[in-house]
mmCIF file of the N, C-alpha and C atoms, coordinates in Angstrom:
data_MODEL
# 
_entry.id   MODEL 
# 
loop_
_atom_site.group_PDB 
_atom_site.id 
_atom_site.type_symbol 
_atom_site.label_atom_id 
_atom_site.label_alt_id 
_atom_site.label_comp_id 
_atom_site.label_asym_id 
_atom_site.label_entity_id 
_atom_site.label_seq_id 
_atom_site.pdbx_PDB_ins_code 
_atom_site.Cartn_x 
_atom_site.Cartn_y 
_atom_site.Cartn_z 
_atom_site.occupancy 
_atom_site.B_iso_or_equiv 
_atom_site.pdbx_formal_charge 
_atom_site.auth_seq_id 
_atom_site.auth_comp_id 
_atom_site.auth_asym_id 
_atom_site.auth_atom_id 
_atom_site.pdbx_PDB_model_num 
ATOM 1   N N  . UNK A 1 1  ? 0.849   -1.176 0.000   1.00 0.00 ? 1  UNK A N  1 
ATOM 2   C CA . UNK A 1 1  ? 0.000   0.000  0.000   1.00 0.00 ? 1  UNK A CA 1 
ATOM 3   C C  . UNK A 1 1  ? 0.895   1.240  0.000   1.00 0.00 ? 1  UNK A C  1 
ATOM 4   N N  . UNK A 1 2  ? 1.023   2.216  -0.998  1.00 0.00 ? 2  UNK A N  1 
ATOM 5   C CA . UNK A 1 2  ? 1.098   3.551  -0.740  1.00 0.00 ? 2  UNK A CA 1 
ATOM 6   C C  . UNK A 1 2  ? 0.884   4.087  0.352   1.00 0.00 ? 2  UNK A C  1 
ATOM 7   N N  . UNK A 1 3  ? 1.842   5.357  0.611   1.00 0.00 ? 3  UNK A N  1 
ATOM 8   C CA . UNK A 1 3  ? 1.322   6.249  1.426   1.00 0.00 ? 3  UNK A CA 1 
ATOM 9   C C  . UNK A 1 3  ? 0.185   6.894  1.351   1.00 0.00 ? 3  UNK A C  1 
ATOM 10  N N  . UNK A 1 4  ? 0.117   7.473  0.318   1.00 0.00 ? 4  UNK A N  1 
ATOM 11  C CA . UNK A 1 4  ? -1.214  8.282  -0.622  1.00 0.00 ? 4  UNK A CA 1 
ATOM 12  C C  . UNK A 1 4  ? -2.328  7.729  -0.089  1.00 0.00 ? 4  UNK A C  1 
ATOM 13  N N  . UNK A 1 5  ? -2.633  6.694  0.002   1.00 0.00 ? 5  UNK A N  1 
ATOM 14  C CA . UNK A 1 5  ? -3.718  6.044  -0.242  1.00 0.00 ? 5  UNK A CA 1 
ATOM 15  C C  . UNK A 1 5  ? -3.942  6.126  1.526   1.00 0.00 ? 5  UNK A C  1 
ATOM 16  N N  . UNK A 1 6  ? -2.889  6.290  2.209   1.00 0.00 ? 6  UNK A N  1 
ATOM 17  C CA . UNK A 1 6  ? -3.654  6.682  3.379   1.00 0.00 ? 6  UNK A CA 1 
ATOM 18  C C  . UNK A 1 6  ? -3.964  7.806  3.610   1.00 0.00 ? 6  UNK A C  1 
ATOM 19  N N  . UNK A 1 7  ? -3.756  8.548  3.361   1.00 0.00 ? 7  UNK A N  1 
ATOM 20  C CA . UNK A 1 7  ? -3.449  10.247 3.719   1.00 0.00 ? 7  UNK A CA 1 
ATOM 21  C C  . UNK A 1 7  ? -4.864  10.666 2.795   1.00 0.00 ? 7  UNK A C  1 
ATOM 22  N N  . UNK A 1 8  ? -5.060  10.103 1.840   1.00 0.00 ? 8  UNK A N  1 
ATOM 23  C CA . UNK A 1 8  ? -6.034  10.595 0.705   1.00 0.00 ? 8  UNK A CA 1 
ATOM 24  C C  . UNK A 1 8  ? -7.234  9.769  0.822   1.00 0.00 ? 8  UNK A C  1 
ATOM 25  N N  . UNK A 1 9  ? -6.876  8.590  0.844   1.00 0.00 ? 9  UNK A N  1 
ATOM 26  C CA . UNK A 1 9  ? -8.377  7.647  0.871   1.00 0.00 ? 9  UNK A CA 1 
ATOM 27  C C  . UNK A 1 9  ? -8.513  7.158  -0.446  1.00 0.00 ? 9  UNK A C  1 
ATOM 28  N N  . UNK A 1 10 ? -10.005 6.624  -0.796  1.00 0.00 ? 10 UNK A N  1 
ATOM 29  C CA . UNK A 1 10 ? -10.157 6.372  -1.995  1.00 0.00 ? 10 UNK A CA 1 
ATOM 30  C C  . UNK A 1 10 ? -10.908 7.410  -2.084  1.00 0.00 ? 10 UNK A C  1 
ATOM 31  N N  . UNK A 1 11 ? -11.061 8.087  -3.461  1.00 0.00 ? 11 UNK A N  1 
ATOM 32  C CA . UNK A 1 11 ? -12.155 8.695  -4.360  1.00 0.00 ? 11 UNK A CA 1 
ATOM 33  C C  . UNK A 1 11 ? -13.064 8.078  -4.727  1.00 0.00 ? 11 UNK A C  1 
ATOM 34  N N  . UNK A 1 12 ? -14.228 8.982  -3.717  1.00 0.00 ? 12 UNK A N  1 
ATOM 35  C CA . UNK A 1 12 ? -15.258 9.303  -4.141  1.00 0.00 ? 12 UNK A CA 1 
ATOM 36  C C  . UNK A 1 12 ? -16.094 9.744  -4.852  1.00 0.00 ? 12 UNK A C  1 
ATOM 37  N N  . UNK A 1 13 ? -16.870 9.728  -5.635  1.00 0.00 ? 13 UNK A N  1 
ATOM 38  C CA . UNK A 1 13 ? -17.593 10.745 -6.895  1.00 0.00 ? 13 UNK A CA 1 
ATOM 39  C C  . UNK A 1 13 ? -18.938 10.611 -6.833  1.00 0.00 ? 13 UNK A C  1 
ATOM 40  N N  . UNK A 1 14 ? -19.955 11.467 -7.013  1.00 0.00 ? 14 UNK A N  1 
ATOM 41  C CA . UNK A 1 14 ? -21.476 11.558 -6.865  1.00 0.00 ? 14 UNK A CA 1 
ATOM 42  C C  . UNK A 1 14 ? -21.744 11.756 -7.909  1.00 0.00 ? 14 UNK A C  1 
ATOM 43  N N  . UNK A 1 15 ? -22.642 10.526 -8.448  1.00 0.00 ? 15 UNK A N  1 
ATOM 44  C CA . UNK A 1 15 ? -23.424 11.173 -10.168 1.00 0.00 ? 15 UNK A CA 1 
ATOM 45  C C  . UNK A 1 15 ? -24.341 12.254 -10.135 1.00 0.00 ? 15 UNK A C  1 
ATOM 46  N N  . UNK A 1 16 ? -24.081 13.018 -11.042 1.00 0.00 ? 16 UNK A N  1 
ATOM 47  C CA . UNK A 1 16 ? -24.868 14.158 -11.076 1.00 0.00 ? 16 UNK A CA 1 
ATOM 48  C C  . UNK A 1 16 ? -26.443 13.386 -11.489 1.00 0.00 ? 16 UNK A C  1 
ATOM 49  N N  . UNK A 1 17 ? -27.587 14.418 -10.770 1.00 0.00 ? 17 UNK A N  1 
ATOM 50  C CA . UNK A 1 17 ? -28.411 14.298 -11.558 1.00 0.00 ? 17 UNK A CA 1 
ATOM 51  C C  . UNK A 1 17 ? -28.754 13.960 -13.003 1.00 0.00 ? 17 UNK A C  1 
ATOM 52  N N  . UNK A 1 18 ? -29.555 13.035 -13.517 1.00 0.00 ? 18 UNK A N  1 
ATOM 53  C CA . UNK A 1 18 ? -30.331 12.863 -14.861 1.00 0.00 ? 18 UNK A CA 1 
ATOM 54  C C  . UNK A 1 18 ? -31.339 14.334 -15.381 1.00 0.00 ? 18 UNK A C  1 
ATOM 55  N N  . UNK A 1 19 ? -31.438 15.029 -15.091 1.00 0.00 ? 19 UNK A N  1 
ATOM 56  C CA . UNK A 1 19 ? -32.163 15.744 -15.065 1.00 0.00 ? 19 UNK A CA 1 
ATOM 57  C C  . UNK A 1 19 ? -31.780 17.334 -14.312 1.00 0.00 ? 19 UNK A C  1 
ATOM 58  N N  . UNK A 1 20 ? -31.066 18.307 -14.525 1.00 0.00 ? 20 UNK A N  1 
ATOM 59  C CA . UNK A 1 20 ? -31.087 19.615 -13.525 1.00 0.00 ? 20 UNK A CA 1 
ATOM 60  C C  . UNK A 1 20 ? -32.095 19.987 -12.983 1.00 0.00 ? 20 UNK A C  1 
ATOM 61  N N  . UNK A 1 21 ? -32.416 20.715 -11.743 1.00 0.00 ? 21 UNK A N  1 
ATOM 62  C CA . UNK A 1 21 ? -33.703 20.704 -10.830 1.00 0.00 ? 21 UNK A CA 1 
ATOM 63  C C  . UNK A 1 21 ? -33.965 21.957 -11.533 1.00 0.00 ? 21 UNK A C  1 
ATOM 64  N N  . UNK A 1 22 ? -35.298 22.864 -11.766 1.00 0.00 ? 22 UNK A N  1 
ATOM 65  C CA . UNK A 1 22 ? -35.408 24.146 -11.872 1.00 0.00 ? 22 UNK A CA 1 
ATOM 66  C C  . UNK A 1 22 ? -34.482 25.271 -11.761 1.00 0.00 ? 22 UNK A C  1 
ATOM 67  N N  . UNK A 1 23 ? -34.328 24.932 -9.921  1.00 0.00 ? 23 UNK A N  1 
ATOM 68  C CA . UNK A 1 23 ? -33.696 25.916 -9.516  1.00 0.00 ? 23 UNK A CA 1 
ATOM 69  C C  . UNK A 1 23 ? -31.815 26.002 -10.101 1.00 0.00 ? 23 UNK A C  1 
ATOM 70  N N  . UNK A 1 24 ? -31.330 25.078 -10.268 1.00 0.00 ? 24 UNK A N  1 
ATOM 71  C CA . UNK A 1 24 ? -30.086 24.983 -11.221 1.00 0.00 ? 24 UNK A CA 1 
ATOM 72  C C  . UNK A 1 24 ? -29.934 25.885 -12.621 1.00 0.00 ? 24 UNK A C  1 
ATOM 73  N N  . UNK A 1 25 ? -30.905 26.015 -13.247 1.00 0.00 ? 25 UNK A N  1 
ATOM 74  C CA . UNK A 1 25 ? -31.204 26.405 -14.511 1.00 0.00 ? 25 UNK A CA 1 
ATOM 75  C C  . UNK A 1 25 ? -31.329 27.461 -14.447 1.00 0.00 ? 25 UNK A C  1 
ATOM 76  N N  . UNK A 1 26 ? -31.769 28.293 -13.350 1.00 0.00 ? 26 UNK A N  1 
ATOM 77  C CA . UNK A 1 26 ? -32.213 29.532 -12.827 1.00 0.00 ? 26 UNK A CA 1 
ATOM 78  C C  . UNK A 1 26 ? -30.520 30.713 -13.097 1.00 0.00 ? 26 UNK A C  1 
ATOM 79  N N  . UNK A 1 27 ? -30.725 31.869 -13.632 1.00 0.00 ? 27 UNK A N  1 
ATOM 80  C CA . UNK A 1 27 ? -29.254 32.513 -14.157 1.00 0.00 ? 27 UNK A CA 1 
ATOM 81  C C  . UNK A 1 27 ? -29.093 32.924 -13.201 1.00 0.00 ? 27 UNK A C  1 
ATOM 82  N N  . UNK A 1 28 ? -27.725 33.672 -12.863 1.00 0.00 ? 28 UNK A N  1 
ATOM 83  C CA . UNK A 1 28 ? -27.457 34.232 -11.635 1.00 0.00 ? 28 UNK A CA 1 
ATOM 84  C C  . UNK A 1 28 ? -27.923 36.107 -11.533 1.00 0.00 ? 28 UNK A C  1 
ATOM 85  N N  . UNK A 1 29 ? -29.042 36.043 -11.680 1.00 0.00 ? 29 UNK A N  1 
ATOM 86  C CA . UNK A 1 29 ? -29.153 37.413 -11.977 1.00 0.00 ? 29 UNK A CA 1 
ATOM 87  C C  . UNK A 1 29 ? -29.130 38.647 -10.247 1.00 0.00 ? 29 UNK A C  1 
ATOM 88  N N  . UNK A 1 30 ? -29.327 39.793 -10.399 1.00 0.00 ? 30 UNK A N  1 
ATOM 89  C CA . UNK A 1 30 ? -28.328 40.230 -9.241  1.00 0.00 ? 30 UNK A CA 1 
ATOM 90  C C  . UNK A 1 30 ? -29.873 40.652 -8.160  1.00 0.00 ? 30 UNK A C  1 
ATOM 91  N N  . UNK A 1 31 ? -30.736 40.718 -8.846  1.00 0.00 ? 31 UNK A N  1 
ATOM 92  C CA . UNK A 1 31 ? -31.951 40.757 -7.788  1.00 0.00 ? 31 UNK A CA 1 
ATOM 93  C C  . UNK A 1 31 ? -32.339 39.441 -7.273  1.00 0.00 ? 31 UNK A C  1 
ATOM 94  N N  . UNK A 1 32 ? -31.907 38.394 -8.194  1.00 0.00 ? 32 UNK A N  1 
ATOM 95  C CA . UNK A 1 32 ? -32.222 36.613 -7.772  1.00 0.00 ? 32 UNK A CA 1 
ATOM 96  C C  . UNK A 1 32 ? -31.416 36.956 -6.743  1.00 0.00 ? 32 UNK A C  1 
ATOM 97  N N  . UNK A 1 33 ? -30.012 36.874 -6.627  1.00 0.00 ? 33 UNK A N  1 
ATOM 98  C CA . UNK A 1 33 ? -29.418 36.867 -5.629  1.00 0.00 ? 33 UNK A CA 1 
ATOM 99  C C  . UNK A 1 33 ? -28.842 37.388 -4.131  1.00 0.00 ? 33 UNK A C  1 
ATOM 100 N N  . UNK A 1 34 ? -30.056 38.526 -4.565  1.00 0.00 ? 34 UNK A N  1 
ATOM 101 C CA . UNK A 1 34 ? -29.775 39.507 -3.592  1.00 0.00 ? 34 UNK A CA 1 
ATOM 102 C C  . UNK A 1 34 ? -31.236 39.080 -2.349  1.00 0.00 ? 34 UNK A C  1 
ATOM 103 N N  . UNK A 1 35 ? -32.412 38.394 -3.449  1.00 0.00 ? 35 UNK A N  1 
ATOM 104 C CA . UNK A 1 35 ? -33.418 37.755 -2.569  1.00 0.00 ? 35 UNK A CA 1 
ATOM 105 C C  . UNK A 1 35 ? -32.824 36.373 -1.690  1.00 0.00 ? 35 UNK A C  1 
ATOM 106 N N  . UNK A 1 36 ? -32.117 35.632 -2.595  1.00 0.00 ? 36 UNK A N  1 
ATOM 107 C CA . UNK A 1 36 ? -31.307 34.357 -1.761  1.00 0.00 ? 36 UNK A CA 1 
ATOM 108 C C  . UNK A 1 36 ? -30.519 34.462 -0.282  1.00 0.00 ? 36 UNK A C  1 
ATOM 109 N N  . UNK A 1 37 ? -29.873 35.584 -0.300  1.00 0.00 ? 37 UNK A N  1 
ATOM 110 C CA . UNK A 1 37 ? -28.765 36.643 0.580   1.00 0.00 ? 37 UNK A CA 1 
ATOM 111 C C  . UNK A 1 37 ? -29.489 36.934 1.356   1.00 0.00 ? 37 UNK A C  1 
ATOM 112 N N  . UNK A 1 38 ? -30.774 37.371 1.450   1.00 0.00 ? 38 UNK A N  1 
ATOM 113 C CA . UNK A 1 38 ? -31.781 38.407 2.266   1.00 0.00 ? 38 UNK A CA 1 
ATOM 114 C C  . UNK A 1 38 ? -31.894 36.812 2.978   1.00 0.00 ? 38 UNK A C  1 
ATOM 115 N N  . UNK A 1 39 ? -32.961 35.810 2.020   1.00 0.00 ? 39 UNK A N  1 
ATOM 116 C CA . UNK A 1 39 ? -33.574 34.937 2.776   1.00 0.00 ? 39 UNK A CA 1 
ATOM 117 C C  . UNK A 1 39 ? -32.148 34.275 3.870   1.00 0.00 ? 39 UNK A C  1 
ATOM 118 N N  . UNK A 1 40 ? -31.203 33.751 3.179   1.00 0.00 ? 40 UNK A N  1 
ATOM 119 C CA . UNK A 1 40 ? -29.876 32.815 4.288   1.00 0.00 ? 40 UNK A CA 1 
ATOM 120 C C  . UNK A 1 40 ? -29.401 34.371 5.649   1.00 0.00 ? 40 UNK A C  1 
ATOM 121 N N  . UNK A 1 41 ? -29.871 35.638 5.707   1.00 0.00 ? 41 UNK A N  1 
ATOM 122 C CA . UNK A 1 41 ? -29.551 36.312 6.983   1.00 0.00 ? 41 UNK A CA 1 
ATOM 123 C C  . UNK A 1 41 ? -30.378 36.261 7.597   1.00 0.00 ? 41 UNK A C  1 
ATOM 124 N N  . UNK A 1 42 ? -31.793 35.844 6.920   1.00 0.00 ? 42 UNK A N  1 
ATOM 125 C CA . UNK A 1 42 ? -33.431 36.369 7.769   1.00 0.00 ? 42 UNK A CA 1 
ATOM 126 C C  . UNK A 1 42 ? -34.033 35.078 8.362   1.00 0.00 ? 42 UNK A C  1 
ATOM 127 N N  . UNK A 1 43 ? -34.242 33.903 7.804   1.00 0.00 ? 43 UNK A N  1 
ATOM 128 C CA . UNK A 1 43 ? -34.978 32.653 7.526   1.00 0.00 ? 43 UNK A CA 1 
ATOM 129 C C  . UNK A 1 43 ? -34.009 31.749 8.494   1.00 0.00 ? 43 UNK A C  1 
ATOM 130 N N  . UNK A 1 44 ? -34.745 31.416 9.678   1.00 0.00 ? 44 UNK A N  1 
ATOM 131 C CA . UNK A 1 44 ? -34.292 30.192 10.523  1.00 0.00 ? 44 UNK A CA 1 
ATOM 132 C C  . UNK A 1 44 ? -33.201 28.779 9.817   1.00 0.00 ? 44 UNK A C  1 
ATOM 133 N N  . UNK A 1 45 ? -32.602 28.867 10.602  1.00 0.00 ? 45 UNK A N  1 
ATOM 134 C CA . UNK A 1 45 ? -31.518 27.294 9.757   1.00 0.00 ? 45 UNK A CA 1 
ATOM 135 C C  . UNK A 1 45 ? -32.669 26.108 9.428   1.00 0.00 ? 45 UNK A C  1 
ATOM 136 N N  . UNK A 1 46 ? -33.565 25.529 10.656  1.00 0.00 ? 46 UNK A N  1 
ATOM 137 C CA . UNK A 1 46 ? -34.186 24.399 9.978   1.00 0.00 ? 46 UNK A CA 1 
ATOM 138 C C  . UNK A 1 46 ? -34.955 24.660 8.659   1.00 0.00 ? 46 UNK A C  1 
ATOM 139 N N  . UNK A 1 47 ? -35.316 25.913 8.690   1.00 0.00 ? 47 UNK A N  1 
ATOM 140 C CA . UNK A 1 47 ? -36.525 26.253 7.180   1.00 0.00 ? 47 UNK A CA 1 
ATOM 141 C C  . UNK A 1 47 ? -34.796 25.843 5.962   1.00 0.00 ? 47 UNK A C  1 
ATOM 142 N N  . UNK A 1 48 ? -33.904 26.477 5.799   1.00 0.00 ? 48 UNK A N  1 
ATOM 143 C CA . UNK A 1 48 ? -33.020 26.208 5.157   1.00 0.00 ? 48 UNK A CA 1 
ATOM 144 C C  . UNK A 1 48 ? -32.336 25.304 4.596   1.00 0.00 ? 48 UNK A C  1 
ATOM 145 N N  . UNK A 1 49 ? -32.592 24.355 5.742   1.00 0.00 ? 49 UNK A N  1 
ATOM 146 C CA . UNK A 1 49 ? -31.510 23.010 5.999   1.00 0.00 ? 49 UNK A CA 1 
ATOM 147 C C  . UNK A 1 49 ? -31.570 21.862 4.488   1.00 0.00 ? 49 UNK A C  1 
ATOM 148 N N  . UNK A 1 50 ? -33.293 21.884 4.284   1.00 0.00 ? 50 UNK A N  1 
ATOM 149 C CA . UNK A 1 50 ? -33.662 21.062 3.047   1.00 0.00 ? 50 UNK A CA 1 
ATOM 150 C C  . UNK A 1 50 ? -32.719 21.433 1.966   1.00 0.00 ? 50 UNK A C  1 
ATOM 151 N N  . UNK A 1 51 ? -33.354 22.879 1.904   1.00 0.00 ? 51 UNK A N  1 
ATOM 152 C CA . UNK A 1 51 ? -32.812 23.651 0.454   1.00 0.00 ? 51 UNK A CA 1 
ATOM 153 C C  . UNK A 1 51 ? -31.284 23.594 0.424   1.00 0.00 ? 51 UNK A C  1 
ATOM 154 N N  . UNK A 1 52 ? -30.657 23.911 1.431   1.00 0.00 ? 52 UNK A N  1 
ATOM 155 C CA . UNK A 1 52 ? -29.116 23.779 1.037   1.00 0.00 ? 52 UNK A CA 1 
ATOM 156 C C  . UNK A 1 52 ? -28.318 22.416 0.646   1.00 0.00 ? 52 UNK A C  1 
ATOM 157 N N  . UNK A 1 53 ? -29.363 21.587 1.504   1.00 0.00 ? 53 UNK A N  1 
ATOM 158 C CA . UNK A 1 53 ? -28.695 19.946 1.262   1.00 0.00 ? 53 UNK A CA 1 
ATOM 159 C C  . UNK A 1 53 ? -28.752 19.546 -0.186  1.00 0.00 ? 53 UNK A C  1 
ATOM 160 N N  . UNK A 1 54 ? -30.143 20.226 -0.700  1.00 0.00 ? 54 UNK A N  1 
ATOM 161 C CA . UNK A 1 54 ? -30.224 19.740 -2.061  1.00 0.00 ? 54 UNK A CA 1 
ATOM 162 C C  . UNK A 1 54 ? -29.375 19.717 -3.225  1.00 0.00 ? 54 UNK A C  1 
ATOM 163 N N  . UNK A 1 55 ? -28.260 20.885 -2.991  1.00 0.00 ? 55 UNK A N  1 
ATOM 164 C CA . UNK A 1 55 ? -27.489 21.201 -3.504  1.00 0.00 ? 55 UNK A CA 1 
ATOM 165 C C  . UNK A 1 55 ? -25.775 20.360 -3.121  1.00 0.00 ? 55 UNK A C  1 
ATOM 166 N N  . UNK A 1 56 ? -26.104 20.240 -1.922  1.00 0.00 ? 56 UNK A N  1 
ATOM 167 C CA . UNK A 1 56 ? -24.681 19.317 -1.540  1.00 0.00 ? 56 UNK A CA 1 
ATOM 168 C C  . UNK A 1 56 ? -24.937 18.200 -1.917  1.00 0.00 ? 56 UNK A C  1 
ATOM 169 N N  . UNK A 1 57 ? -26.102 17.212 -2.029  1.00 0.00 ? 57 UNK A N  1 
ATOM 170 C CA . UNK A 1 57 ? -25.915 15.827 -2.113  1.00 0.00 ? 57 UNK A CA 1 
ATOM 171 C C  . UNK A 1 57 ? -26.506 15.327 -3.257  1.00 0.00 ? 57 UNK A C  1 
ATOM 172 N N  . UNK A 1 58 ? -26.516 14.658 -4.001  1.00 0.00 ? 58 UNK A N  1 
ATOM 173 C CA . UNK A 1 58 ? -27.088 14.211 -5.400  1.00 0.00 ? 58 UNK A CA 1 
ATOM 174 C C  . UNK A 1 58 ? -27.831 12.590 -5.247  1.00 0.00 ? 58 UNK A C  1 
# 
């Protein structure tokens, strides 16, 4: 065994979606994002928690 292979592990990789969700497709425009910004300072973590995961895990 390599060193590497301890220090690093094996690689992992997550298939992307078959399909992009809506909100993916959505452009980055500067009032979209300025509502996103408002909601993650204003809006409780559990209301959040869904929506952000959706994006970390596939």
């Amino acid at each position: 065994m390599k060193f590497g292979e301890v220090v690093y592990g094996p690689n992992l990789r997550f298939m992307p979606p078959a399909k992009p969700s809506a909100l993916l497709r959505l452009p980055p425009h500067r009032l979209l994002t300025g509502a996103m910004r408002l909601a993650l300072e204003r809006l409780p973590t559990w209301s959040l928690r869904p929506f952000i995961l959706s994006f970390v895990t596939t």
